[in-house]
C-alpha positions in Angstrom: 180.8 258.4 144.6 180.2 255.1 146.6 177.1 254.8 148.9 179.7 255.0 151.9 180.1 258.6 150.9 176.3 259.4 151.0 175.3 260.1 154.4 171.5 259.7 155.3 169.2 262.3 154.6 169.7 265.0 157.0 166.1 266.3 157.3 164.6 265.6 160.8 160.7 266.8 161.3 158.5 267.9 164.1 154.9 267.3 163.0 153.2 270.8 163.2 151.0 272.0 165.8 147.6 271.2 164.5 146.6 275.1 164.4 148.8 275.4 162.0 146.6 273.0 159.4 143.0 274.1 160.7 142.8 276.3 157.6 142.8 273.0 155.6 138.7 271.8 155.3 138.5 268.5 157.1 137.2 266.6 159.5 139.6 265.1 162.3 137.2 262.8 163.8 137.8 261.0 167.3 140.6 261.9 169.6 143.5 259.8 169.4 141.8 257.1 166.8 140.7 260.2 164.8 139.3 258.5 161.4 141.3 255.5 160.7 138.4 252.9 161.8 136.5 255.1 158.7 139.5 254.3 156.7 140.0 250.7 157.2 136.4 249.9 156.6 135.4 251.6 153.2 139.3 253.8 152.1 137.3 254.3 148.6 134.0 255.5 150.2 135.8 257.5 153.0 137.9 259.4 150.2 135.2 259.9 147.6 132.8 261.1 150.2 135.3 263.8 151.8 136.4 264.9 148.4 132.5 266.2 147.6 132.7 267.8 150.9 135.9 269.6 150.9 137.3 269.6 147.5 140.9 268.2 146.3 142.6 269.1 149.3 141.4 268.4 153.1 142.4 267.7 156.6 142.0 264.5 158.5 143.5 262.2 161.1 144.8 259.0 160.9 146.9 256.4 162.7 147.5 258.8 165.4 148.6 262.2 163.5 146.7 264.8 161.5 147.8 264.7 157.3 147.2 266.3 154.9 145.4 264.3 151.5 146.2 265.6 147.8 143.8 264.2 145.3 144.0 264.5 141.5 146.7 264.2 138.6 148.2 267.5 139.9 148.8 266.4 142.8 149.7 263.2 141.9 152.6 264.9 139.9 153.1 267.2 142.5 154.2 264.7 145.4 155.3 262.2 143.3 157.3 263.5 140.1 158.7 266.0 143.4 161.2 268.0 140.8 161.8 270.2 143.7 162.7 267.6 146.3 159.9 268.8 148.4 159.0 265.6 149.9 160.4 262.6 151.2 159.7 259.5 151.1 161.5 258.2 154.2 159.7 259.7 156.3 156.2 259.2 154.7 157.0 255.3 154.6 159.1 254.9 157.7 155.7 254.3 160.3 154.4 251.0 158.2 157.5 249.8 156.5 160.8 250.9 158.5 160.4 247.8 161.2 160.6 245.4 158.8 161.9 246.4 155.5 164.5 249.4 157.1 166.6 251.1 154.0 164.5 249.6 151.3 165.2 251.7 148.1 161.6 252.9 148.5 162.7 254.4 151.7 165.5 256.5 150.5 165.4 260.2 149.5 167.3 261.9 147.1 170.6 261.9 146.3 171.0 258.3 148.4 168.2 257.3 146.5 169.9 258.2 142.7 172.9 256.1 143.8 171.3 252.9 145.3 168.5 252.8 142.6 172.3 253.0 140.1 173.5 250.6 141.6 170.1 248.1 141.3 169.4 248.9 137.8 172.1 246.3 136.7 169.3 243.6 137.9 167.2 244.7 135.5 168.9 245.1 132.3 168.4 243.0 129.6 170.2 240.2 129.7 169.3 239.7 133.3 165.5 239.6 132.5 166.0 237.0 129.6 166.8 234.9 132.5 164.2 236.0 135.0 162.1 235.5 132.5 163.4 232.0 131.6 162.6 231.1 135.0 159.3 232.5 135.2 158.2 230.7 132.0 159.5 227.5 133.3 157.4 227.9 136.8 154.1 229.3 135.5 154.1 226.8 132.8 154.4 224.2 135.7 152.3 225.4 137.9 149.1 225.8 135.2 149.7 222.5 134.2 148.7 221.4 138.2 145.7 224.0 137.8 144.7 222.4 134.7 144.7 218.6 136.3 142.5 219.5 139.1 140.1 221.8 136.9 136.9 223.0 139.0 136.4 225.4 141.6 139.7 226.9 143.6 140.0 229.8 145.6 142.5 232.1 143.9 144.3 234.9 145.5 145.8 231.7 147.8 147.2 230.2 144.9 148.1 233.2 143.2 149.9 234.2 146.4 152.3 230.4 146.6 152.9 231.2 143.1 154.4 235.0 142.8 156.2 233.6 146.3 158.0 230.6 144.5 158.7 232.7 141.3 160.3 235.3 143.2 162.0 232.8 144.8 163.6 231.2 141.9 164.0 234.0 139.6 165.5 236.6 142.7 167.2 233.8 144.5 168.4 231.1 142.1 167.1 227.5 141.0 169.6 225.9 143.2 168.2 227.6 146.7 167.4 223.9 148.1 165.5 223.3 151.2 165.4 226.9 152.5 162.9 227.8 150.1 159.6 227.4 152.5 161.4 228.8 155.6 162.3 232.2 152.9 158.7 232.2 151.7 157.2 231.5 155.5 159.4 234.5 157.0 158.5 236.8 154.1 154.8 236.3 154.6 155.4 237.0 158.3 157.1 240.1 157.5 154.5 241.4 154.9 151.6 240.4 157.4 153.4 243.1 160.3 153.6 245.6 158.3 150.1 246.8 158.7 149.8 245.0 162.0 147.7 247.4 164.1 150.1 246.8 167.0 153.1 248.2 166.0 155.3 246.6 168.4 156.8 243.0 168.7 154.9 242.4 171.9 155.1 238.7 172.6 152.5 236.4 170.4 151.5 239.5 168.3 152.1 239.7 164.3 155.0 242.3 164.7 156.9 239.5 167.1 157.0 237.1 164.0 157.3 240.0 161.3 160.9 240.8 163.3 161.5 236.8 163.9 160.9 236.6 160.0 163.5 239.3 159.1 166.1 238.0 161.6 165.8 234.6 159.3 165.9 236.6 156.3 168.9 238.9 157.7 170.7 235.7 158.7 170.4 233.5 155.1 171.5 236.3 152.6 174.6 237.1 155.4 175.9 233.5 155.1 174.9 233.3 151.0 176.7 237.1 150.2 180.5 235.6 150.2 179.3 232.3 148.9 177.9 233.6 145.7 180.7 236.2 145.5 183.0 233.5 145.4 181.4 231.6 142.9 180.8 234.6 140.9 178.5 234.8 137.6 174.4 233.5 138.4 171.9 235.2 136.5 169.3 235.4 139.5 169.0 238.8 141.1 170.5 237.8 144.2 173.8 236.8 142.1 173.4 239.6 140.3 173.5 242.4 143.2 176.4 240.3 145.1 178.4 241.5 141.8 177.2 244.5 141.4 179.6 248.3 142.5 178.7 252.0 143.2 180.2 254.9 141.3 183.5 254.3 142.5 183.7 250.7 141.2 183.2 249.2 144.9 181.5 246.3 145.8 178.0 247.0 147.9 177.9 246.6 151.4 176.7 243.5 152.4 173.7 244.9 154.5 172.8 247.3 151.3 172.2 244.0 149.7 170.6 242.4 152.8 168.3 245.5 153.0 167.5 245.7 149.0 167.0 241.9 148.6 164.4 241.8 151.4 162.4 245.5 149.9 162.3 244.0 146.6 161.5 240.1 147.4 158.7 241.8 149.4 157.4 244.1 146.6 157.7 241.9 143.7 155.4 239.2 145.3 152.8 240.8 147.3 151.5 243.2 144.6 152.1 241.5 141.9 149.7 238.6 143.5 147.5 241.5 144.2 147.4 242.5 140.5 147.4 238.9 139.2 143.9 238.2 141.4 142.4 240.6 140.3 143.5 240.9 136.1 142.4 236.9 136.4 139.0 238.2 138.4 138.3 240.7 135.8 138.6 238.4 132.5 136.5 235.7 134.5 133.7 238.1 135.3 134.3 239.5 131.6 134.1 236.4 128.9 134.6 238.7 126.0 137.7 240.3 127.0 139.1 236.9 128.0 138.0 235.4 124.5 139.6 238.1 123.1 143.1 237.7 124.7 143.1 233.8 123.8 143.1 234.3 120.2 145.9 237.0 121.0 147.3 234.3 122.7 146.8 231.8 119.8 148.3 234.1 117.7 151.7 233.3 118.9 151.6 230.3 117.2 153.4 228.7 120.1 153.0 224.9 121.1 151.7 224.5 124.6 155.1 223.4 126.2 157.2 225.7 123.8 159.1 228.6 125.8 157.9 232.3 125.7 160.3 234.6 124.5 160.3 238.2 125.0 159.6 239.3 121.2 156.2 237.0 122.0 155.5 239.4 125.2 155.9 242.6 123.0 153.1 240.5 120.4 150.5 240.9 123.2 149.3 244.8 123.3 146.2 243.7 124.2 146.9 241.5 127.3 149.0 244.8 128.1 146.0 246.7 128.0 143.9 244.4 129.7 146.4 244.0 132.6 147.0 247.8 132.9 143.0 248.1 133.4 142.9 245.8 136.2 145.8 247.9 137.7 143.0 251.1 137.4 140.2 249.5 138.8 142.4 248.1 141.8 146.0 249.4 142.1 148.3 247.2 144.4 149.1 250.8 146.5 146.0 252.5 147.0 147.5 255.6 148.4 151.1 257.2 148.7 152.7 258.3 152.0 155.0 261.6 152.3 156.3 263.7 154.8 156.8 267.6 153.5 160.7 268.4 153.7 159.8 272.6 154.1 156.6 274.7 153.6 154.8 274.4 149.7 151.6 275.6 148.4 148.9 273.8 146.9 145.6 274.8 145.1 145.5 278.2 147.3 146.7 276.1 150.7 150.1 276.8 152.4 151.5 273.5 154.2 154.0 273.6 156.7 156.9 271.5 156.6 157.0 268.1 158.8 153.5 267.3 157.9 152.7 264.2 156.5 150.9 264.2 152.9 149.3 261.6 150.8 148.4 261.2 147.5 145.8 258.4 146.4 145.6 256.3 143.1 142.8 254.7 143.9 140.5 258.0 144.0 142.3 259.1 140.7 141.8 256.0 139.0 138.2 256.6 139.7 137.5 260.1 139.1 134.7 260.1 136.8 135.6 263.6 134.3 138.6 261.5 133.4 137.6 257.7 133.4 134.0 257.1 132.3 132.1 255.0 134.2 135.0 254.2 136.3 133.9 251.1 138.0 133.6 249.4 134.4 136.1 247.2 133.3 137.4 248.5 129.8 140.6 248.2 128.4 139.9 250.2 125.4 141.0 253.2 127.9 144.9 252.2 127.0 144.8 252.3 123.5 147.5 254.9 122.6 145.2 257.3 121.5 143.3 257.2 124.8 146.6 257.6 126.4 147.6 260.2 124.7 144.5 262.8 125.9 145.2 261.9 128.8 147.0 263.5 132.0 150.1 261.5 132.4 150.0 261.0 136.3 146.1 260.3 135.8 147.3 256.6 136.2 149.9 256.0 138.7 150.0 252.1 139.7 154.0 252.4 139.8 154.1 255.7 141.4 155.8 258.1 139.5 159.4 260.7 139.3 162.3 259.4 140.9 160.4 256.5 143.1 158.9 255.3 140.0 158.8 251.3 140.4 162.1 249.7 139.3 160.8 246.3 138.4 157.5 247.5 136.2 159.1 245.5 133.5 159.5 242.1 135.2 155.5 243.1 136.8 154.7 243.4 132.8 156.9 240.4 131.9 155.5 238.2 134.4 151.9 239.2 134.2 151.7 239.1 130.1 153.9 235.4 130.4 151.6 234.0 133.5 148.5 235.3 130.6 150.4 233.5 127.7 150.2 230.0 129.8 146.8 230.7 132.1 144.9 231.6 128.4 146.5 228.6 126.3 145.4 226.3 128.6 142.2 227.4 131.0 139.0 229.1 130.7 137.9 231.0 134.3 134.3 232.2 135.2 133.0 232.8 138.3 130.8 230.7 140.1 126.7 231.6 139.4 125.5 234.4 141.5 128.8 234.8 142.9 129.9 238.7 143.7 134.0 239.2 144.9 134.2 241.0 147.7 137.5 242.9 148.2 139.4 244.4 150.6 141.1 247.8 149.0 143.6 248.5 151.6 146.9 248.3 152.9 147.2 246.3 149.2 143.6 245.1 147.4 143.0 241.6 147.9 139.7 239.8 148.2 138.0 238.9 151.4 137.1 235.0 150.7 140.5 234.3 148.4 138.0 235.0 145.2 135.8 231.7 144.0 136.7 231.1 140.6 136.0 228.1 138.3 138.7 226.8 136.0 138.3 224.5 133.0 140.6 223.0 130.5 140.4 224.3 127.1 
């Protein structure tokens, strides 16, 4: 069946009337602004604090319309795993996302969504990844190196951030990309920063105006590069790789499929993965014995400091797995999980109508103390496989989960466990004395001042 064939989703909503949720507990705060303002300034605090009050399940109002927030592994596999096509993602995504990023495969449902995920898969297969990862070896290596000449204090989340932006790049757009490479990177940062602009329109001056400027560049380069690299044919970068790639039917994809798939995934393979990055390098630098510990699973390797990192090395790191998959607990790069209800469920004892908009959260889950033990402490002992195995499976959902589950979690483990081959082998990190991150846990965690670190040759 080619993607031609698949119409769009043919669910349309009304969002109910709001006597039709007042049986939910909850609090809908202010008219109009209801309790977004809460939301912004503490989403942890707001969600933790409502949950004592009114239990796994409650009413609230944000960015202009009453939902409906799940809490919990249940409902985590509930929404997400979504074996009975219950919700859809579309329409829970479409309000922050749809602007910029319209007909990313996170915002297709269903049967749309089976095809086009298909047809992406190809770009991460295994001989593709040998060459992503090629490429990513080869640019964290550099880049380390110029960390490594100008040890001392640097702010990192900055740096982190010009880094996953030029891998992505390189690996998803090819070595050979020439000069176009800032105005890419500039646009993309433009278009991540509107997405949870608070003025949703491209009103003259505002950061939706140079969000849409930013996609109209982005729309514009892969429209003139689609025939040239289908001309050229082979390229192991993903861009290359999509160009080639067909649908069911053997047909090549639409050229504005792989317009609106390159921009989705360009966007979510840098900005959380800098996200995660920060904060698995905050975490080993507030946390000297974990990062000793990794370094000598490093040094284990037995590779040279300019040798390149294979992936039979990357599998030889559990621990740096573990470590990473910790920091991805205490912080996960989407704190909560829009939906919109495709026809009436039940949850816990609660009927929902259909058309109202749910959310599920992994950064309340992550936290919940009857499943994580002191959950603010950083321990990656919690992802041995034993600790794993007594555990719920959608307890930890960094990736999401079911049919949206994140297609690239293999290049986010590739690249984080080869960035923690080169960053160990060659730096030690600590924070400065006295010095206390402060971070900002929503739309995507980052920290407030870039995060202080000090970095030292080793």
């Amino acid at each position: 069946m080619s993607m031609q064939s698949v119409a769009s989703p043919a669910f349309s909503f009304t969002p109910p009337k709001r006597n039709s949720l007042t049986h939910i507990p909850g609090d809908e705060g202010w008219p109009i602004i209801g309790k977004t303002l809460q939301v912004l300034a503490d989403p942890k605090g707001f969600i933790e604090n409502n949950a004592k009050r009114y239990g796994l399940v409650y009413r609230s109002h944000l960015f202009g319309e009453t939902s409906i927030v799940l809490l919990g592994p249940e409902a985590n596999e509930l929404v997400l795993f979504d074996q009975a096509r219950q919700f859809s993602s579309t329409h829970g995504w479409n309000l922050i996302l749809g602007r910029l990023f319209p007909r990313g495969l996170m915002l297709l449902d269903f049967d749309e969504h089976r095809l086009h995920r298909k047809s992406l898969s190809v770009a991460f297969k295994a001989g593709p990844m040998k060459s992503y990862l090629a490429k990513l070896d080869q640019g964290i290596s550099g880049r380390v190196a110029r960390w490594k000449q100008q040890s001392g204090e640097m702010l990192l989340y900055p740096a982190m951030k010009q880094l996953t932006l030029d891998l992505a790049a390189t690996s998803f757009l090819g070595a050979d990309i020439g000069p176009e490479v800032e105005e890419i990177n500039r646009a993309f940062i433009d278009m991540v920063a509107a997405a949870v602009a608070p003025i949703r329109r491209p009103l003259p001056g505002t950061q939706m105006a140079r969000g849409v400027a930013g996609r109209k560049r982005i729309v514009a380069y892969f429209s003139e590069q689609i025939p040239i690299r289908r001309a050229r044919g082979g390229g192991d970068d993903l861009f290359s790789q999509l160009c080639q790639a067909t649908d069911d039917d053997g047909e090549l994809l639409p050229a504005q499929t792989i317009i609106d798939h390159m921009s989705f995934l360009m966007m979510a393979a840098h900005d959380t993965l800098t996200s995660s990055l920060t904060s698995f390098v905050g975490e080993l630098a507030a946390h000297p014995e974990w990062q000793h510990r990794l370094r000598n699973e490093v040094a284990a390797l037995g590779l040279t400091r300019d040798a390149p990192t294979s992936l039979d090395d990357l599998v030889a790191l559990p621990e740096t797995e573990m470590a990473f998959k910790e920091a991805l607990r205490l912080k996960p790069p989407v704190p909560s999980m829009p939906r919109r209800a495709v026809r009436d469920f039940t949850f816990k004892g609660f009927a929902i109508p259909a058309g109202t908009q749910v959310g599920v959260n992994p950064l309340f889950s992550h936290h919940m103390p009857e499943i994580w033990p002191e959950p603010d402490r950083f321990d990656p002992m919690r992802f041995t496989e034993e600790a794993q195995r007594n555990r719920h499976r959608f307890a930890w959902v960094p990736f999401g989960g079911g049919a949206h589950m994140c297609l690239g979690l293999h290049f986010a483990y590739m690249q984080a466990k080869c960035f923690a081959r080169h960053f160990l082998q060659n730096l030690e990190v600590s924070l400065p004395p006295g010095y206390q991150p402060n971070w900002q846990m929503w739309p995507i965690p980052k920290p407030r001042d870039g995060l202080r670190v000090i970095v030292r040759a080793v």
